[in-house]
C-alpha positions in Angstrom: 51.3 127.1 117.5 52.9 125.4 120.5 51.6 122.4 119.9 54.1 122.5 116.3 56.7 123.8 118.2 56.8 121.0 120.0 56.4 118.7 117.3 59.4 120.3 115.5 61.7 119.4 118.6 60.3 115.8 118.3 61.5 115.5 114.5 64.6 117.0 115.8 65.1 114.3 118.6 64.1 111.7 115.8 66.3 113.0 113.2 69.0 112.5 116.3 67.6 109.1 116.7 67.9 107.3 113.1 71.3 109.0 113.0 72.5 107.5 115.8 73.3 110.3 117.8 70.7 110.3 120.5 71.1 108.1 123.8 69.2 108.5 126.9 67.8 111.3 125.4 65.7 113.4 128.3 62.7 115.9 127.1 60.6 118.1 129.0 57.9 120.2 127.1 55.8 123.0 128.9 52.9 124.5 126.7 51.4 127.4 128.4 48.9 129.9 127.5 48.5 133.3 126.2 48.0 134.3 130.4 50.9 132.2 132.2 48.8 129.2 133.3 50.4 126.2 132.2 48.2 124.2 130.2 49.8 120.9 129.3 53.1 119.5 130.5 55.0 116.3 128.8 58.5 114.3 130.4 59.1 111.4 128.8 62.8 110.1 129.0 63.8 108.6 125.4 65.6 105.7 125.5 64.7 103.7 122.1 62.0 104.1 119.2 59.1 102.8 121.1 59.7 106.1 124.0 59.8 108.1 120.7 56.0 106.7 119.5 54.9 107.5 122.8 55.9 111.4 122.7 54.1 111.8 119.4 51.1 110.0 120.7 51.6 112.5 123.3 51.1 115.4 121.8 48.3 113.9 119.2 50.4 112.7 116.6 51.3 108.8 115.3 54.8 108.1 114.2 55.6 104.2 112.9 58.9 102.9 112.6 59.5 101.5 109.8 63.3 101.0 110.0 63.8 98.1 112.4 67.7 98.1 112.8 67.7 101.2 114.4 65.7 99.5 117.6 68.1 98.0 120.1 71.0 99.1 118.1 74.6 97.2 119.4 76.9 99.5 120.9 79.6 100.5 118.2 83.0 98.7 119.4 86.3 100.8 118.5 89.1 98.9 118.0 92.1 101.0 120.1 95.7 100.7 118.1 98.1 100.1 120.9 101.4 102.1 120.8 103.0 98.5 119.6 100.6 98.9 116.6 102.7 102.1 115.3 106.4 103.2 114.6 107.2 105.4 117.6 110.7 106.4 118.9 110.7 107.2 122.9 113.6 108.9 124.6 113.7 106.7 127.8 114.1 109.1 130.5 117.1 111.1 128.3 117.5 114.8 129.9 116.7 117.5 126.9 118.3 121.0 126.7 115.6 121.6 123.5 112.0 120.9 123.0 111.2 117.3 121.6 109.7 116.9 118.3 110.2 112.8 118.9 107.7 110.9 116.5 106.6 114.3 115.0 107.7 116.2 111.8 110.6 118.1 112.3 110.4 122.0 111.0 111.5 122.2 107.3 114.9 122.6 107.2 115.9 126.7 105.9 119.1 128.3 107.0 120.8 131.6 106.3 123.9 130.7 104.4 125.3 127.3 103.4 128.5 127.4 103.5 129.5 124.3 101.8 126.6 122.8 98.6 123.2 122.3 99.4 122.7 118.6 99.7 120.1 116.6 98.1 118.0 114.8 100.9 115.5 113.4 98.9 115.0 110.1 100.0 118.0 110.4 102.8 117.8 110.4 106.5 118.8 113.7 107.7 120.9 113.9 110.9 121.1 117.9 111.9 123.9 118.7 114.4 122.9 122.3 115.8 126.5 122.7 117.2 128.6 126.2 117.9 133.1 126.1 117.4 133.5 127.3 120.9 131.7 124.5 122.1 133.7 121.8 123.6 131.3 118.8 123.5 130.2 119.9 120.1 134.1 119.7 118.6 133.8 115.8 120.4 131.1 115.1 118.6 132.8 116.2 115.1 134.8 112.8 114.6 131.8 110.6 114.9 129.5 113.0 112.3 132.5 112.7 109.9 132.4 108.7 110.4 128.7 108.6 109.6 128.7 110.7 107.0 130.7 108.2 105.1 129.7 104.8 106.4 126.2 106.1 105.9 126.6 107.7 102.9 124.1 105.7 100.8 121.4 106.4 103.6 122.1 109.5 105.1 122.9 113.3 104.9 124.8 115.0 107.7 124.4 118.6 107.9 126.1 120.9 110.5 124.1 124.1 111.7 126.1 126.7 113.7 124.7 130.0 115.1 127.9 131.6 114.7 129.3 133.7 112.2 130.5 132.3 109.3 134.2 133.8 109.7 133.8 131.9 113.2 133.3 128.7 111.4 135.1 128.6 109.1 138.1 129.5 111.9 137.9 126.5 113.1 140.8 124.4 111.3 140.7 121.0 113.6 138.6 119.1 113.4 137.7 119.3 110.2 134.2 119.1 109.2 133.7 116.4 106.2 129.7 116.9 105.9 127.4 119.6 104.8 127.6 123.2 107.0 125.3 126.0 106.9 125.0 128.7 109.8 121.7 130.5 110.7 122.8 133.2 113.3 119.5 135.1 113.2 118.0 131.2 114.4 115.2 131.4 112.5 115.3 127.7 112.3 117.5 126.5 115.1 115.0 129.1 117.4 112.2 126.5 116.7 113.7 124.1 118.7 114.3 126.4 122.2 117.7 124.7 122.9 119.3 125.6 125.8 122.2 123.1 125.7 124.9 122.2 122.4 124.9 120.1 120.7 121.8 119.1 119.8 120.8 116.8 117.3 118.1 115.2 115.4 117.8 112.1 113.3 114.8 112.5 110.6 113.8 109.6 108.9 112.6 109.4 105.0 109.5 111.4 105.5 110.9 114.5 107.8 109.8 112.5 111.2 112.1 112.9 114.5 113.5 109.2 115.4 116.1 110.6 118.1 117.0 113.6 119.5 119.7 114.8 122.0 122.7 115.4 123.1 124.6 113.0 120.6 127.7 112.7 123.1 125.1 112.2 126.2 126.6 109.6 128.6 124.9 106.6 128.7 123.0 108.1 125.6 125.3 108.7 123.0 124.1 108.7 119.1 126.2 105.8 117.6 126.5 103.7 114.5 124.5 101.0 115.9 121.6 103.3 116.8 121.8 104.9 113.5 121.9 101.3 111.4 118.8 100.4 113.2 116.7 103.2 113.0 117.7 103.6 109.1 116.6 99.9 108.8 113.2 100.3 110.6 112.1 103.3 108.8 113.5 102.4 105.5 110.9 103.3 103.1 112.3 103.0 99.9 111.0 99.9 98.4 107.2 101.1 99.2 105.3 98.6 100.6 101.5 98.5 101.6 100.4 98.7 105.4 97.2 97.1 104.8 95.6 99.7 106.6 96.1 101.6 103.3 95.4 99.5 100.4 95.4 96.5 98.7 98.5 95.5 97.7 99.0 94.8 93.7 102.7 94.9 93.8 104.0 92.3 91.1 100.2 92.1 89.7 97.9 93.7 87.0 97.0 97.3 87.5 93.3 96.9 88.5 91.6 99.2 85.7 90.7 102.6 85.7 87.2 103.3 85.1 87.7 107.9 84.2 84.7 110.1 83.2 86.6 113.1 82.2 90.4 113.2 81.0 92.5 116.6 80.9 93.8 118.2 78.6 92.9 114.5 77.1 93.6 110.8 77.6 97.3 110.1 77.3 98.7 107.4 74.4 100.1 105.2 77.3 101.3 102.3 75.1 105.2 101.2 75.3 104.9 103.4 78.4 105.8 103.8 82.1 102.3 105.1 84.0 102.7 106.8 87.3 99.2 106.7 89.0 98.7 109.6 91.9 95.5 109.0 94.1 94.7 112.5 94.9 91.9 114.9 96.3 91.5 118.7 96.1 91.0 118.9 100.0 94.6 116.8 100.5 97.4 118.6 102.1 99.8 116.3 101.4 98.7 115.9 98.2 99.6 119.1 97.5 102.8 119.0 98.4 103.7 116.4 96.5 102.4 117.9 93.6 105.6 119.4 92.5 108.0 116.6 92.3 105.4 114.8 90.1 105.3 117.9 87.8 109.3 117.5 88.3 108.8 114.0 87.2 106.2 114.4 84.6 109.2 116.5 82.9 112.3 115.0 83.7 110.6 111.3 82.3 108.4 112.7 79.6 110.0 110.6 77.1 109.1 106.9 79.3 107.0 108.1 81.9 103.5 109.3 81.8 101.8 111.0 85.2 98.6 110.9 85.9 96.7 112.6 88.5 93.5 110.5 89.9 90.7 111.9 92.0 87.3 111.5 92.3 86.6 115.6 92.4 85.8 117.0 88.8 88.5 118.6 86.1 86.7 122.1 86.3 88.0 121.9 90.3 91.2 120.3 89.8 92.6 123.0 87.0 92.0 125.2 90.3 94.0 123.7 92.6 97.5 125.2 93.8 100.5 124.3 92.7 99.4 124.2 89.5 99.5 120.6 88.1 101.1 120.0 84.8 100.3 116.2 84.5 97.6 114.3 83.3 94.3 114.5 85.5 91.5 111.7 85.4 88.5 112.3 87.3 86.8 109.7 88.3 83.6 110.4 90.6 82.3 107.5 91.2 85.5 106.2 92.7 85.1 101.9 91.2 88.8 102.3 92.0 89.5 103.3 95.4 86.7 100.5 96.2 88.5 97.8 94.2 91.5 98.7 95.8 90.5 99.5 98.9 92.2 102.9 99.5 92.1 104.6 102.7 95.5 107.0 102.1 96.1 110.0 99.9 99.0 110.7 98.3 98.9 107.4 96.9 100.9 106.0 94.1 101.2 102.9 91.8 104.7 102.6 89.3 103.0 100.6 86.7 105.3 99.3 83.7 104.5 99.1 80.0 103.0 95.7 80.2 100.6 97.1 83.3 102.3 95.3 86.4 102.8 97.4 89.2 106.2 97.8 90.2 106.3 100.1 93.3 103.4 101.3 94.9 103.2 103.4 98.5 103.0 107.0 99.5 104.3 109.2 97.0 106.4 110.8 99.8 108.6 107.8 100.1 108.8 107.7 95.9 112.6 108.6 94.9 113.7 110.2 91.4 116.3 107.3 91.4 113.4 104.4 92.2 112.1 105.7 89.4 115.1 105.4 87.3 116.1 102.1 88.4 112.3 100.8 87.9 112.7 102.1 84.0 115.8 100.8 83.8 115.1 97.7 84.6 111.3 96.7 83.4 112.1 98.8 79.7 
């Protein structure tokens, strides 16, 4: 009986072994006898397969390695991404009256009461100027909001968030406010951000991630047009683009084929159409977000357009997923595609026209309603 207990943590040490999980593995093994004397005591310090023959000899066994490789295995080398290697803001030393959510995603915007229309950020940068009317330095800042509301208006939304009341805002006659303003007085949403100072702002980029933060009238630190124009034009995300870290780019080029097992509710007529391919997984958060603007889009273009949902997990599980999806779904198991594209990012999308050239491809997040419309409208 000891003598297969300790063959049990050998096969154990091995299994550790071939999966390259065991270095400088030490064991010591003490079988003793029904009355305390020890009878038999094994150290051996396992270092590669040949220490692992000699435990098993050790204890009466054989054990042959068959799988050479695994002997004198190369250390793995991990190649480190250097901060250069990624988009990232820094704030250079800039005081802050607020926590920092700098290179991270902001917390989705929800106020109590807009108080002018509730603007359509979809594809926008989003500056949000927490800001209160008895606030001296927040009145300043008012002019240069206005100005980038307009020069920026192509680009960029501009929204105003007071904790005041709303008869407190809207009190305020000069200056006049020219963007959106909404108030959330119970600071449910401005709360997240512990300021202590106003204003405060933040600058989101496409994809709801902080680029700057601060006091926007800050000396020496001051949110301006120039700072704006450049952060707009190094996170502009519109025309897609592959990091080749992703995928294989196709853009311009054939839709590499799609090999599907099971189709549902049934494989669409796709000729004379637009195909919108989603590379998906049941397990993908952000795949599930994006989820409704495709059903959005599956609806709004159902006449030019068709959606199609693509994962390698099985129709039974997808028809489970939450949202429900009201697309096309292809499963495709043995995923022929992600290989021949070489796809290491989910939500992934491909625009693909009626003659089957791509014409957008990228993360669905940074997919706009009116990319889509000027892709139909000009490859019809």
């Amino acid at each position: 009986m000891k003598k297969m207990k300790v063959i049990v943590a050998v096969f154990a040490v091995l299994s550790m072994f071939y999966n390259g999980r065991a270095q400088d593995v030490k064991v010591e093994k003490t079988d003793t006898l029904g009355n305390g004397q020890v009878r038999k005591t094994i150290k051996v310090e396992i270092k590669n397969a040949e220490d692992l023959q000699n435990l098993v000899k050790a204890i009466g066994g054989n054990v042959q390695v068959m799988n050479k490789s695994v002997v004198n295995q190369p250390k793995i080398q991990v190649k480190k991404v250097s901060p250069e290697d990624r988009p990232m803001e820094s704030n250079n030393g800039k005081q802050l009256w607020a926590k920092s959510y700098l290179n991270r995603a902001a917390p989705q915007l929800k106020v109590e009461k807009w108080l002018t229309e509730v603007p359509d950020t979809e594809g926008k940068f989003v500056l949000i100027d927490f800001w209160g009317p008895s606030c001296s330095p927040c009145r300043k800042s008012i002019p240069d909001l206005n100005r980038f509301s307009k020069q920026f208006k192509d680009k960029l939304v501009v929204i105003g968030v007071s904790l005041n009341k709303e008869e407190q805002v809207r009190a305020m006659k000069e200056p006049v406010i020219e963007y959106y303003s909404a108030i959330d007085t119970k600071k449910e949403y401005i709360g997240k951000f512990e300021i202590k100072g106003y204003p405060h702002a933040i600058l989101l980029d496409t994809r709801g991630i902080v680029r700057w933060e601060g006091n926007p009238v800050l000396s020496g630190h001051e949110l301006t047009a120039e700072v704006i124009e450049n952060l707009i034009t190094k996170y502009d995300y519109e025309d897609g683009g592959v990091q080749r870290a992703w995928a294989k780019p196709f853009l311009g080029e054939k839709a590499p084929e799609l090999p599907v097992k099971e189709w549902f509710p049934k494989e669409p007529n796709v000729k004379g159409k637009f195909v919108l391919r989603d590379f998906f997984s049941f397990m993908c958060g952000p795949c599930r977000k994006a989820i409704p603007k495709l059903n959005e889009w599956s609806k709004k273009f159902a006449d030019e357009l068709i959606v199609v949902g693509c994962a390698k997990d099985g129709i039974n599980r997808l028809r489970q997923i939450e949202p429900k999806i009201e697309y096309y779904l292809a499963s495709e198991p043995e995923g022929k595609i992600w290989n021949t594209m070489e796809l290491h990012v989910l939500s992934y999308v491909q625009l693909i026209d009626p003659k089957g050239i791509v014409r957008w491809e990228g993360l669905c997040t940074d997919l706009t309603t009116k990319k889509i419309q000027e892709i139909i409208a000009k490859y019809k």
